[in-house]
C-alpha positions as CSV (number, residue, x, y, z in Angstrom):
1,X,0.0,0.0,0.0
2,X,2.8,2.3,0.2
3,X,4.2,1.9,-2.4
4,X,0.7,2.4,-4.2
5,X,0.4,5.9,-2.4
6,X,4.2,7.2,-3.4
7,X,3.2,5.8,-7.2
8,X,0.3,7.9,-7.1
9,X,2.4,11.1,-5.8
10,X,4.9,10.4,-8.3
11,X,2.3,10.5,-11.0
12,X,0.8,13.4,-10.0
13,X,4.3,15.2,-9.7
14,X,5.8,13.9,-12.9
15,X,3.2,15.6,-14.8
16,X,4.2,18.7,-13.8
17,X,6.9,20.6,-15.7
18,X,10.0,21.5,-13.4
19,X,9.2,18.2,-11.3
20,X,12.1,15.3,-11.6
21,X,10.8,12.3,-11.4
22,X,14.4,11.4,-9.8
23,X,14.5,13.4,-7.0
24,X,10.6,12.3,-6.1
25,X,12.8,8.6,-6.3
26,X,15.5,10.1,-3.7
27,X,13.1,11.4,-1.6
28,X,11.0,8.2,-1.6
29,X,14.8,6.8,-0.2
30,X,14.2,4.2,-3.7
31,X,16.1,6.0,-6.4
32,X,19.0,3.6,-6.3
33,X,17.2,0.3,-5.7
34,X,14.9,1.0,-8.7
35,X,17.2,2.1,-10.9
36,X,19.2,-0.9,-10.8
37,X,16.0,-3.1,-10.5
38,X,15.3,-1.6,-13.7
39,X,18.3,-2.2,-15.1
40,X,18.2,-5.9,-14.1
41,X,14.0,-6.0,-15.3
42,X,13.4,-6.7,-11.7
43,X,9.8,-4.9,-11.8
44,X,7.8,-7.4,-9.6
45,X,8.8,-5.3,-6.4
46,X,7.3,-2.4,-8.1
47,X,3.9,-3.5,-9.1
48,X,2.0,-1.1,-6.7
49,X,4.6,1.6,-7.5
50,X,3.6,1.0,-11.1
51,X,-0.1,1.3,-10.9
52,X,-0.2,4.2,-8.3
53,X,2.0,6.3,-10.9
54,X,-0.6,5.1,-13.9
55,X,-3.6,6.4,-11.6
56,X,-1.6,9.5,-10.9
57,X,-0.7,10.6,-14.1
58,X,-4.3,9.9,-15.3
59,X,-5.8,11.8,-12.6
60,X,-3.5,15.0,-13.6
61,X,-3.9,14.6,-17.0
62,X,-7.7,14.6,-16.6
63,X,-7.1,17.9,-14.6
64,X,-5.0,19.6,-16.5
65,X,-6.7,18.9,-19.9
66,X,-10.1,20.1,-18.6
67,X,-8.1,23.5,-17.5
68,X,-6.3,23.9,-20.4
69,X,-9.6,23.5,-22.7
70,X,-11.0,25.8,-20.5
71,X,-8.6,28.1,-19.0
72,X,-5.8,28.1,-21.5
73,X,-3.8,31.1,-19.8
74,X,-4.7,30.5,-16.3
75,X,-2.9,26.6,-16.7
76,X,-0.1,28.3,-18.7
77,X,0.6,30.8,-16.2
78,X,0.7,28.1,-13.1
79,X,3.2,25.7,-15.5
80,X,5.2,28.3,-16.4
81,X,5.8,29.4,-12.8
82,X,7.0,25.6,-12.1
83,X,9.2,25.2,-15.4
84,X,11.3,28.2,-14.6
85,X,11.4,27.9,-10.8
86,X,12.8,24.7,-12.0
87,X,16.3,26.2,-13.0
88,X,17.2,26.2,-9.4
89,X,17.1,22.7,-8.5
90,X,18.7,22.1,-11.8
91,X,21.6,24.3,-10.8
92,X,21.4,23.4,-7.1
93,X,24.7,21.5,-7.2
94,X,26.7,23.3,-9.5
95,X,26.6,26.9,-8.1
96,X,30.0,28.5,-9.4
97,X,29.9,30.1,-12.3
98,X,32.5,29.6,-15.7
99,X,33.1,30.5,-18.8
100,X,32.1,27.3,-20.1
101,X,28.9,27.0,-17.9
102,X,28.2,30.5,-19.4
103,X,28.4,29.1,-22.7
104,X,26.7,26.1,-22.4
105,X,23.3,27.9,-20.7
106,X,23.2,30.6,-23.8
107,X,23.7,27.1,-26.1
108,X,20.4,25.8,-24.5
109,X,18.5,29.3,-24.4
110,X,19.2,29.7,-28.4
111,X,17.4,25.7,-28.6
112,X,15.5,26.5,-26.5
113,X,14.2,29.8,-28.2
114,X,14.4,28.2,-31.8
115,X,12.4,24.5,-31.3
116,X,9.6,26.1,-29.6
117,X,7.9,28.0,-32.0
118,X,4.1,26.9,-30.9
119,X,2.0,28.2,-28.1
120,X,1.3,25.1,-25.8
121,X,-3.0,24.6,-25.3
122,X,-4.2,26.8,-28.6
123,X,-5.9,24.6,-30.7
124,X,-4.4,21.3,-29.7
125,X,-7.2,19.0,-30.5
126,X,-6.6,19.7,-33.7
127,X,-3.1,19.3,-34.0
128,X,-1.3,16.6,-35.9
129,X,1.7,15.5,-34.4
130,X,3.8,13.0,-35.8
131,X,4.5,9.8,-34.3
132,X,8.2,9.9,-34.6
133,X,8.0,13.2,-32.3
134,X,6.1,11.1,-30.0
135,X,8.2,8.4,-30.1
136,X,11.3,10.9,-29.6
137,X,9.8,12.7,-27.2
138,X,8.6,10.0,-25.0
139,X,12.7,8.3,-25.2
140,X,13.9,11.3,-23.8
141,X,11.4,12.3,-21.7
142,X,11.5,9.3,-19.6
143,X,15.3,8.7,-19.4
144,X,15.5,12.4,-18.4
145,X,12.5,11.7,-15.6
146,X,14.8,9.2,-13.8
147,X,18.0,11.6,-13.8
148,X,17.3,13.3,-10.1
149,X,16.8,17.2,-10.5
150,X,15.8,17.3,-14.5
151,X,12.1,17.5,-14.7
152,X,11.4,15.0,-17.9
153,X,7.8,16.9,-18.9
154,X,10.1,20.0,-19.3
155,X,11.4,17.7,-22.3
156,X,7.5,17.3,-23.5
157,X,7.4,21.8,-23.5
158,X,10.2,21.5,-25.7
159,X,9.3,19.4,-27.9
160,X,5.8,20.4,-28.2
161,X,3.9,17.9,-26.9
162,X,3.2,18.1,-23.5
163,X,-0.3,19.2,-24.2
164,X,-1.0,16.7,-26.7
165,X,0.1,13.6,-24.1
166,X,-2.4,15.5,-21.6
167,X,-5.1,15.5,-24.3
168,X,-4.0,11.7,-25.6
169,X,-4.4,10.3,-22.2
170,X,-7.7,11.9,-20.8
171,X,-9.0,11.1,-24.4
172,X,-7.5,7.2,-24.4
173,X,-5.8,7.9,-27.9
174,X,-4.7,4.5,-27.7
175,X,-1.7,4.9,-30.9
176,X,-0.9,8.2,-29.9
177,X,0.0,7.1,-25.9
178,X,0.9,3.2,-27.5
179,X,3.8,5.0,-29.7
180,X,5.1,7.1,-26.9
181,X,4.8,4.7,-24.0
182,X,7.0,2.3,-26.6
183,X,9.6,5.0,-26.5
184,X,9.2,5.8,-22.7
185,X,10.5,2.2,-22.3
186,X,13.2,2.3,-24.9
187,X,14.3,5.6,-23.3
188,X,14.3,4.1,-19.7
189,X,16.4,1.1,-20.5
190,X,18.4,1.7,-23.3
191,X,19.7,5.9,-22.0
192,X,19.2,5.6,-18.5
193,X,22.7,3.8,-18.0
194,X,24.4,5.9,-20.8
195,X,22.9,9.7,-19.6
196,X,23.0,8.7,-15.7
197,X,27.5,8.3,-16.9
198,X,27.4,11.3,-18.8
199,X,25.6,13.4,-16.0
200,X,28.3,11.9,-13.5
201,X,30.9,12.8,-15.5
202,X,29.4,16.4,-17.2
203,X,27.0,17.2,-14.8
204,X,27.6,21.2,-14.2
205,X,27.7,21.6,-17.9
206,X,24.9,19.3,-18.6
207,X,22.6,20.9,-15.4
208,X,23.6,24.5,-17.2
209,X,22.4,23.4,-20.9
210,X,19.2,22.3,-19.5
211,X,18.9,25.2,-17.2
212,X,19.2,27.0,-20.7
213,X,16.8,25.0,-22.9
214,X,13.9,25.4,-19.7
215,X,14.5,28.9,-20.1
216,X,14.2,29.1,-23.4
217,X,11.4,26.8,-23.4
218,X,9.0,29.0,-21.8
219,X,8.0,30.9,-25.2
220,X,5.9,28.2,-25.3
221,X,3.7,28.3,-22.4
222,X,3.0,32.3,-22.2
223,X,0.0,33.7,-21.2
224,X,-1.9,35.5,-24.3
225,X,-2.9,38.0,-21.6
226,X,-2.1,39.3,-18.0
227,X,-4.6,40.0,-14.8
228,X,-4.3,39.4,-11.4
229,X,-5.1,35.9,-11.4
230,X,-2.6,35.3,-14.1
231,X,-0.1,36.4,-11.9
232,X,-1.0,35.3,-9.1
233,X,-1.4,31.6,-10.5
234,X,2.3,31.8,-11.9
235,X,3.0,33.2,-8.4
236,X,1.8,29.9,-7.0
237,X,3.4,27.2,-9.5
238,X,6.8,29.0,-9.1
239,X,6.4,28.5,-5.5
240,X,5.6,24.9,-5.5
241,X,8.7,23.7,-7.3
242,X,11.0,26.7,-5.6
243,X,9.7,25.2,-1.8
244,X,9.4,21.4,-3.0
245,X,13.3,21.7,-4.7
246,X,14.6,22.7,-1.2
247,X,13.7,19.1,0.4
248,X,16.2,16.9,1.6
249,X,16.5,13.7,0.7
């Protein structure tokens, strides 16, 4: 049962941009354990843990889909408070500041600035999105999600599809989430081991880029217009993942 309730909080957290799956992991006191249970495709243990993070993630994907049919800017405003508040626990270990840190968080703003070129929640219904990007998207995603302090649905704003996974799982578009869940388990298995090295290795450079591309990200999550609510919404979401990223684990 637990592990059914920490599933369910992972779900609900991962869903959120500026969130790391990996430090949820950490804080849970599992993040080793199932990482090289994973490794091993040692998933029995993790059955609860499985279904509680499948309940989660529907749950918020019902929620947010409803707001962002709804109340497209009030949703933007809260997500874009949590993606950017998320720079800090993605620089929380690598405070000093260098030339090539510098370099490398400019190099991620510019990608940032020039794959984003679509407003997240304006007309997504409608949208055709290929499923290579899916695919893509949903390798990357996950393996990032595992990697403690890089939020993988920050991957989803970049790419342009974290709206359209919200929509594809509270509608059950069965080949839209089938073709992305197949890459979520490619990414897990076949980059976890190969990023979780280079993050060891490059982390301060690779914590900086990010930093950069979330940043730069954020063009596509603006609100079309500003009021107090709008502000006060962003206000809130910045909060959550400034406060949560300040837990010890």
């Amino acid at each position: 049962m637990a592990l059914f309730i920490k599933g369910i909080i992972l779900g609900f957290v991962i869903v959120l941009p500026g969130m790391s799956g990996g430090t949820v992991f950490l804080i849970f006191g599992i993040y080793e354990d199932i990482v090289k249970d994973i490794l091993k495709l040692n998933l029995k243990p993790y059955i609860p843990l499985i279904i509680g993070v499948i309940i989660g993630i529907f749950l918020s994907a019902f929620a947010f889909a409803m707001f962002f049919e709804n109340y497209r800017d009030f949703t933007v405003a809260f997500l874009l408070g949590c993606l950017l508040a998320s720079v800090k626990p993605v620089l929380k270990e690598c405070p000093e500041v260098t030339k090539g840190r510098i370099i490398m968080i400019f190099l991620g703003l510019l990608i940032g600035l020039l794959i984003v070129t679509e407003p997240l929640g304006v007309l997504v219904e409608t949208e055709e999105i290929s499923y290579l990007t899916l695919f893509i998207g949903g390798i990357l995603s996950s393996a990032a999600m595992i990697i403690p302090g890089i939020p993988g649905s920050s991957v989803l704003i970049l790419f342009g599809i974290y709206d359209v996974i919200i929509f594809s799982i509270s509608d059950f578009n069965m080949p839209n989430l089938l073709v992305f869940g197949l890459g979520s388990v490619i990414g897990i298995y076949s980059l976890l081991n190969i990023l979780g090295k280079l993050y060891e290795k490059y982390k301060a450079l690779i914590s900086y880029f990010f930093a950069g591309l979330i940043v730069g990200s954020a063009r596509g999550i603006l609100p079309s217009q500003m009021n107090l609510l709008v502000i006060i919404l962003f206000l809130v979401g910045f909060s959550t993942v400034w406060i949560w990223s300040d837990k010890e684990f």
